[in-house]
N, C-alpha and C positions, 0 to 999 in steps of 0.2 A: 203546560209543562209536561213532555212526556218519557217517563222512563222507559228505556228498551232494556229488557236483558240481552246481549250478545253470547254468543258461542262462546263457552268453555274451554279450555285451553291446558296447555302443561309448561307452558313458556313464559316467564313473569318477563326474564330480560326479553324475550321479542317484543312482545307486546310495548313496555316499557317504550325498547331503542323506537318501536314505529311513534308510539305517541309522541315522543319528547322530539322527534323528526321532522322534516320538512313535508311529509305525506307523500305519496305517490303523485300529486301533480304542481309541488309548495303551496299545497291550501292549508296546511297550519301555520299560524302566524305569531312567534311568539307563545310557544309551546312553556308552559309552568306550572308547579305545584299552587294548587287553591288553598290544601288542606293534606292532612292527615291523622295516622293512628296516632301518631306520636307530637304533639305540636312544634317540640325539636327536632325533628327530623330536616335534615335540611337536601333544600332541593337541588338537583344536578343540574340546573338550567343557571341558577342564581349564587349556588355556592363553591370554590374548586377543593374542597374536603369533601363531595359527594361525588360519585358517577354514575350513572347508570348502570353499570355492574356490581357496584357497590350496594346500590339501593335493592335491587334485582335478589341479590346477598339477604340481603337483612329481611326483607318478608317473604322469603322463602324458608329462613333457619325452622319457625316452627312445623314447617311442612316437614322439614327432615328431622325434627326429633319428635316427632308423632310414634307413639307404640301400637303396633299394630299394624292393620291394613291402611296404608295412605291411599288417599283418592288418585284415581288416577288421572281426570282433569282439574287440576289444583286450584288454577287461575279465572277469579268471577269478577266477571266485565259487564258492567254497568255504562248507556250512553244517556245522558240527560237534557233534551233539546226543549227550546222556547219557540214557539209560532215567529216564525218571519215577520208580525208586526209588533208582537212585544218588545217593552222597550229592554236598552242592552243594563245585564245585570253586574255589579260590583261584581270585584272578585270576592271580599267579606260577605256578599250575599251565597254567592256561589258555594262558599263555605259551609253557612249553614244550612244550606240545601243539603251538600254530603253530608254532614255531619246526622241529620235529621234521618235521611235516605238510608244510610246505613243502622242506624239505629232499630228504624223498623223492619228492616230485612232479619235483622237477625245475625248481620255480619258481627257488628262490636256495640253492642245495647250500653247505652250510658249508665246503666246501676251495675255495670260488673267489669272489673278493670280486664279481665282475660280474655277479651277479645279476639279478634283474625286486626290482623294486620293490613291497613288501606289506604291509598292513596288518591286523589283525585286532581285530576289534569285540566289544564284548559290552553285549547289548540286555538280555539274561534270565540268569538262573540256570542254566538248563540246557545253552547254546548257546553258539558264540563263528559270526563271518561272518569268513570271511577271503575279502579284496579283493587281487588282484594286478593288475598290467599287463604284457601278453606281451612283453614287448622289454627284453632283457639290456642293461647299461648300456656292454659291449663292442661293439653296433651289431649284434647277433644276435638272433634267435629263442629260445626256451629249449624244451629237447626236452621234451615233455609224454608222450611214450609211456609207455602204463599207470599213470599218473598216478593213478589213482582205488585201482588196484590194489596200488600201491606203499603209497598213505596208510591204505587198512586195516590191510596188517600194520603197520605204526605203532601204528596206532588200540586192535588185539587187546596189543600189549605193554603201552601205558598202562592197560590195562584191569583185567590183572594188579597191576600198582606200584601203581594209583590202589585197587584191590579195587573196582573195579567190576562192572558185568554183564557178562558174556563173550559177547560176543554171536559167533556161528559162522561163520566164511566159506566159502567155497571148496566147498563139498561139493552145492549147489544144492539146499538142502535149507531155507532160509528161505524165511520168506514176504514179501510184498511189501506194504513200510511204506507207509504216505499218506504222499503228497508234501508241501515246504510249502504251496504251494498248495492241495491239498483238504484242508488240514487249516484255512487261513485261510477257506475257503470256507464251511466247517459252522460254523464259527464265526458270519462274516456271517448266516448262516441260521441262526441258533438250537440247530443241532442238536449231539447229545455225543458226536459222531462222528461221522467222513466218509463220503464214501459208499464209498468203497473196502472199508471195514473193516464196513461195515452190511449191502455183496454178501458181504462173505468171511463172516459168519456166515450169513449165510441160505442161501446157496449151499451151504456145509456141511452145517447142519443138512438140507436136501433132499438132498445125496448122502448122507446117511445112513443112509436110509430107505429109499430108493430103489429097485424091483426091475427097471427097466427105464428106457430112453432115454424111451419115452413118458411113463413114469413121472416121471422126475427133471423131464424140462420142463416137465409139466402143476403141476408141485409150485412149482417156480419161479414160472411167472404165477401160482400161485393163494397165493404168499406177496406179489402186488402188486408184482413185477418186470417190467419190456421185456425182452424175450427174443427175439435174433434167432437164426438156424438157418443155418451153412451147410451148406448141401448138393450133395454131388458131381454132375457130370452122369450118373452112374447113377441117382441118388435116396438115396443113403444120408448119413446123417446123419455129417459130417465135426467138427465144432466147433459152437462155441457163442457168445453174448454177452449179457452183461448192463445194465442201465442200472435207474436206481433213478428214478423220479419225481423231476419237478422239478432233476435234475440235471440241469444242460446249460452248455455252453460258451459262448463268446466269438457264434458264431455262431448261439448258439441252437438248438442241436444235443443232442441227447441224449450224454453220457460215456459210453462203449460201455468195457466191460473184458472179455476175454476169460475164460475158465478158468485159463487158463495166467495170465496179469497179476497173477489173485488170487492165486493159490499153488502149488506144483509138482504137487501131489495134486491138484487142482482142473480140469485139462484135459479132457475126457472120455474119455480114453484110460485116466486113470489111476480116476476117476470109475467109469467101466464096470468095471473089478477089483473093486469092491465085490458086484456081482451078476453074477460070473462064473461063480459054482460052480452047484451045486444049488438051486434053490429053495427058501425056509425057508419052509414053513406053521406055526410055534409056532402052537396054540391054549390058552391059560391065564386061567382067569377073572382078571378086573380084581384081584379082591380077593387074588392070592395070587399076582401080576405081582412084587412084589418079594422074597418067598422063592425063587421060581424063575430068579428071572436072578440072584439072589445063589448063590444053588447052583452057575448054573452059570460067576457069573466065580473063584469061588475055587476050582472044580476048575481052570477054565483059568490062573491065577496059577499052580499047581503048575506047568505043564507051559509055561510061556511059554517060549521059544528052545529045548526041549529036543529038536526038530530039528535046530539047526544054524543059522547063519549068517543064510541067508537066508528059512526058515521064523520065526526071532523078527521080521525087520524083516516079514512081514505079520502078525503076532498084535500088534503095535505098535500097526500101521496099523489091526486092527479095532477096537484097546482106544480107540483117540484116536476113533473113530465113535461108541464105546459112550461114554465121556465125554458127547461133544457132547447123545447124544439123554440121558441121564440129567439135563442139566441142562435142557432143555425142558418134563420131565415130574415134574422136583424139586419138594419142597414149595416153596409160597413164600417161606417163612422163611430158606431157605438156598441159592435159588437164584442170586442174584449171586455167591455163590463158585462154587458150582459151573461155570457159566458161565465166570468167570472162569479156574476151576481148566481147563475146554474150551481153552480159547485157550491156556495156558503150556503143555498136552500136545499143542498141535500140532506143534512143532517136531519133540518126542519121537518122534510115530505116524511122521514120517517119515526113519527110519534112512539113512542114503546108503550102501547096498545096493541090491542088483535084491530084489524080494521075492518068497517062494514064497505061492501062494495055497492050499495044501493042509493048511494045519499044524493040528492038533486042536482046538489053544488059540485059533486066530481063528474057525473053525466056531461054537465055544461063545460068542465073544464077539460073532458075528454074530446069533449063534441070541437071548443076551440084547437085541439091539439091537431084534431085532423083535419080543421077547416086550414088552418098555417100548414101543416104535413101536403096535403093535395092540393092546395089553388097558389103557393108559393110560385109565381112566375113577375117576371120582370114588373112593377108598376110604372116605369117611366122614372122622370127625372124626380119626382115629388115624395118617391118612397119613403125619406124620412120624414116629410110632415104626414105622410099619410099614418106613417106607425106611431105619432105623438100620441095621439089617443089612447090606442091600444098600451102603449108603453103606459102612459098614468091610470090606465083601470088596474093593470098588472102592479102597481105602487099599491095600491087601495085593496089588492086582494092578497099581497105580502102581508101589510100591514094586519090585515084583519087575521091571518092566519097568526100572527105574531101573540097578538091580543089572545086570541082560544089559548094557544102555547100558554101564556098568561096568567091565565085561568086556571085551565088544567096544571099547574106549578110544575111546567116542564122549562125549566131557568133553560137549559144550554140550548134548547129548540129550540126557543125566543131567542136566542140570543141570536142563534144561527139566522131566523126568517129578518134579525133589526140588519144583521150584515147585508142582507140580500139586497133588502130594502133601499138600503144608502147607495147602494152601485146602482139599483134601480133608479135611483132619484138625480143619481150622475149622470145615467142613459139618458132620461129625459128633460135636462137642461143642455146636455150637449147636443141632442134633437133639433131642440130648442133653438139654439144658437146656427147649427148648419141650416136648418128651416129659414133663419131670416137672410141667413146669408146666400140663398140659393136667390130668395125674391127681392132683395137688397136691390135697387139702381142709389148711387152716388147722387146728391145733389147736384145742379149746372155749375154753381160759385164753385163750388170746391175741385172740379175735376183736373185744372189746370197745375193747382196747387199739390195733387194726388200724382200725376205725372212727373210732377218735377220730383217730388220726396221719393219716388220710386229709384230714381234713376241715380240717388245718392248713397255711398255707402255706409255700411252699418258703424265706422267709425264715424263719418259726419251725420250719423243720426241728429231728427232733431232733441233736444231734450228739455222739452216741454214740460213744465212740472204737472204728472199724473193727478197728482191733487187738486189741480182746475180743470182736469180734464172731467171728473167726478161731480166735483160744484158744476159746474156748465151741464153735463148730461142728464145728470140726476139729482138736483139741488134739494130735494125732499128725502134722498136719503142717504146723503152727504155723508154726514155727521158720523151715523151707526157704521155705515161701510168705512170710514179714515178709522174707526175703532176696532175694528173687527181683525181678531188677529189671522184671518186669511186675506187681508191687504195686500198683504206682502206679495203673495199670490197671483191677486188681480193686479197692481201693479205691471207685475213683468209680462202678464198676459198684455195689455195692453201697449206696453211699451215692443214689444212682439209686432201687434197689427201698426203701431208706428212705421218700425223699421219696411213692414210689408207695402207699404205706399196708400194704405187706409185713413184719413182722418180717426182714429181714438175713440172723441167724443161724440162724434157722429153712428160711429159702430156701436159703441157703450149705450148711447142713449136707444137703438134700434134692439137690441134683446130685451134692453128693462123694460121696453112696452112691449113684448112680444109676450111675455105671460105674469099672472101678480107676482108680486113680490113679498107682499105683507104677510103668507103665512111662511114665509121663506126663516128660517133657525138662524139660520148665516146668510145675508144678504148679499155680504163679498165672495162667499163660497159660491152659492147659486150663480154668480152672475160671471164668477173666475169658471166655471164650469161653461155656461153659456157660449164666453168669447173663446175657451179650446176649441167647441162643436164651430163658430166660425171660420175658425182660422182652417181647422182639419177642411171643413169644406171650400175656402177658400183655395186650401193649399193644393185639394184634389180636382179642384177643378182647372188649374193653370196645368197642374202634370200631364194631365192629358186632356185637351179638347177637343170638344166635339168628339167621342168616344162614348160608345154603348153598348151595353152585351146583353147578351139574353141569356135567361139563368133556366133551369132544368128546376124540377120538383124537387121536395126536402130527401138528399140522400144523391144528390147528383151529383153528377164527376165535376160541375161546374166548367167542363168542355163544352163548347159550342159546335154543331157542325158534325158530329158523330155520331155514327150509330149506335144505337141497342137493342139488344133483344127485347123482342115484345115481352111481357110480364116481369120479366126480371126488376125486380127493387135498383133502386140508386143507391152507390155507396153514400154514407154518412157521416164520411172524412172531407169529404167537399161539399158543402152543401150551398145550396143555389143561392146567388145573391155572393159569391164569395170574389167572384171578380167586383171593382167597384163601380159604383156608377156615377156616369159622368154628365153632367149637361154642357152646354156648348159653351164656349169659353168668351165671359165676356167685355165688350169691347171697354178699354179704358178712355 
């Protein structure tokens, strides 16, 4: 749960008429009062004795009978947003959020009736607006000191009662959310994300890689970034800035964000830690790129924090590097998680410690960062079993990072490396699943019957009860998966490879022996995960067959057939392996 304060204002009716409005593209939906100063007060949305000018009236009256200097931005705008997978809140909850919220700001404190006068909105599911006016009904000012500061910790207690995301404060160790503003901005503009969050991964993936300042910059413009430079009157390279095409301001100005704006790691101070030590020359052919950094992340898993303190928080910081470039250079099949698994270990890589940069365990997981970063070239059709390995040492060196978190009683770290973790554990059953479906041949009995079900449609599917498809493939763990409430799940997955001209239980029974199951939480979940990675591979290999590409180094245009300048870095907006890859399409 996070409060933002918004900009200040002198307009309660504007404000007001936009919230209680349809928004700028109808994304509020059902716009009403949660709560307020007055518990009768009644709302313009739900009552016709109120309007919005009327209401606009009434908590503004104490601004106008203030003696003295009135403020001259009146209006304090509060947004109050939940993580996109927290579940959705009452409106009585939402209530006493503001009610709480305001309390500790110092708007209208419950031990004194002479409050500021407030209201709070709610447009969306996720969010409530709270509206106040700066002027106590005793002819005062209301003290606002650390206001923002105070409504967080509020915010971290609900978070616990409500069981929501626990999002970390205090320790400067978050990154830095999009505003609402750039986030209504990519919207207007089509795009599935702002630019904020579009610099923080590409700025990332290039400090990753990275072995020097010329390096990192060169990597930046050549991922189709503005990039400004300051520089000291020595000539040394002090800071940095970003701007993404096409973003620009009010003035028509390029949105400049520093390192630091992006995220704590992101400065170049902390940036250059990455290539402080020794130089890495790994040399490893392409084809044996993923035996070799799997080797060497689960020796470093063993030895993660077993320096001390401040040696784990940088073996963190390499693991969340090696993350990032893993998911650039992932097969296709499973790189949205991985990616995604990137972003929930960012929080993790950065421990709120000083970090040592000498620890064994981050050598190893630097050393893996640029065996992926440089041998990343085509492996053929087999890539994704080839990254199986690698993908589970990378689970096993989450995990371990988890457990140090653990230890060291860093809650929201850990909490951040269990998220990473679980995508991790997604990547490698959908692996999983595209791996058997690459090597999969059809039984002889059955191919006849596979041909015909093909050629029928999805209304005369057959509808074979799922539930002997289960007893038949997997009679030993029958039982637990028809109880498992990710059934549901596997079911329609299954009923899915039906309709695709697959025998079910044949498919079903071919991932459960493809890896154990017995230490598997959710045996439905594992195995509903497994048959997606078939089906994804099934479905990629009919789209185009017999089709192959050859991919470029991590940072490549992902164009085949093109030149480049010798030396020059590959951009890190397309990174190699991003066309998909196909094996030959086969015969039914």
């Amino acid at each position: 749960m996070i409060p933002e304060k918004l900009d200040e204002g002198d307009d309660t009716y504007g404000l007001l008429h936009y919230l209680y409005g349809p928004g700028r593209r109808d994304e509020h939906v059902d716009p009403h009062m949660v709560a307020a100063w007055d518990p009768y007060i009644d709302d313009p949305a739900r009552s016709p004795d109120m309007t919005i000018s009327d209401l606009a009236l009434i908590m503004d009256a104490p601004v106008y009978a203030l003696i003295g200097k009135k403020p001259k931005l009146h209006v304090y705008h509060v947004a109050v947003r939940n993580a996109p997978e927290d579940r959705i809140l009452s409106d009585a909850e939402w209530a006493r959020v503001a009610y709480e919220l305001m309390d500790a700001a110092g708007v209208a404190p419950h031990d004194r009736e002479q409050g500021c006068r407030w209201v709070a909105i709610r447009h969306a599911e996720d969010h409530i607006h709270i509206v106040a006016t700066k002027a106590r009904e005793d002819g005062r000012q209301p003290n606002l000191r650390q206001d923002i500061v105070k409504m967080h910790r509020v915010a971290a207690r609900f978070e616990v009662e409500f069981g929501l995301r626990e999002v970390g404060r205090g320790d400067k160790t978050a990154r830095s959310w999009a505003k609402s503003g750039e986030s209504e901005k990519a919207e207007r503009r089509g795009l599935k994300e702002s630019a904020r969050q579009t610099l923080q991964r590409t700025v990332r993936e290039a400090a990753a890689v990275a072995t020097s300042d010329s390096d990192f910059l060169a990597r930046l413009g050549a991922a189709g970034l503005r990039v400004q430079q300051r520089i000291a009157p020595d000539g040394n390279l002090t800071g940095y800035s970003v701007a993404l095409p096409g973003d620009r301001n009010r003035r028509q100005e390029p949105v400049w964000f520093s390192g630091s704006r992006l995220a704590p790691d992101l400065s170049l101070p902390r940036v250059r830690e990455r290539w402080s030590g020794p130089a890495l020359r790994p040399s490893t052919a392409p084809a044996g790129m993923w035996r070799v950094a799997e080797q060497k992340v689960r020796t470093a898993a063993d030895q993660l924090g077993a320096g001390g303190l401040h040696q784990g928080a940088g073996d963190v910081a390499a693991l969340g590097d090696l993350i990032v470039v893993a998911a650039v250079v992932s097969p296709h099949l499973v790189r949205d998680q991985i990616r995604e698994a990137a972003t929930q270990f960012e929080r993790a890589s950065r421990a709120p410690v000083a970090r040592n940069l000498e620890g064994q365990a981050r050598e190893l997981y630097r050393e893996s960062t640029q065996v992926l970063s440089q041998s990343a070239t085509s492996v053929g059709r087999n890539d994704a079993a080839a990254a199986l390995g690698f993908l589970l040492a990378l689970v096993t060196a989450v995990d371990a990072s988890q457990r140090w978190h653990d230890a060291q009683e860093h809650r929201t770290h850990a909490q951040a490396a269990g998220r990473a973790g679980r995508l991790l554990r997604e990547a490698v059953e959908v692996t999983t699943g595209a791996s058997a479906a690459r090597e999969y041949r059809p039984r002889p009995k059955r191919i006849a019957a596979q041909a015909g079900t093909a050629r029928r449609s999805a209304a005369a599917a057959s509808t074979r009860p799922m539930a002997a498809v289960v007893q038949e493939a997997i009679p030993e763990h029958a039982r637990e998966v028809l109880a498992d409430p990710a059934w549901p799940a596997l079911r329609a997955s299954l009923t899915e490879v039906e309709k695709a001209g697959d025998d079910p239980a044949d498919v079903l029974g071919t991932v459960a022996r493809r890896r154990e199951l017995t230490s598997a939480e959710s045996i439905a979940e594992v195995l509903s995960w497994r048959v997606e990675g078939w089906r994804r591979q099934r479905g990629s290999a009919a789209a185009a067959p017999g089709t192959s590409t050859a991919t470029a180094s991590v940072g490549g245009t992902g164009r085949t057939g093109s030149p480049r300048k010798a030396g020059a870095p590959a951009p890190t907006r397309r990174p190699p392996g991003d066309e998909q890859r196909k094996g030959p399409r086969r015969a039914r």
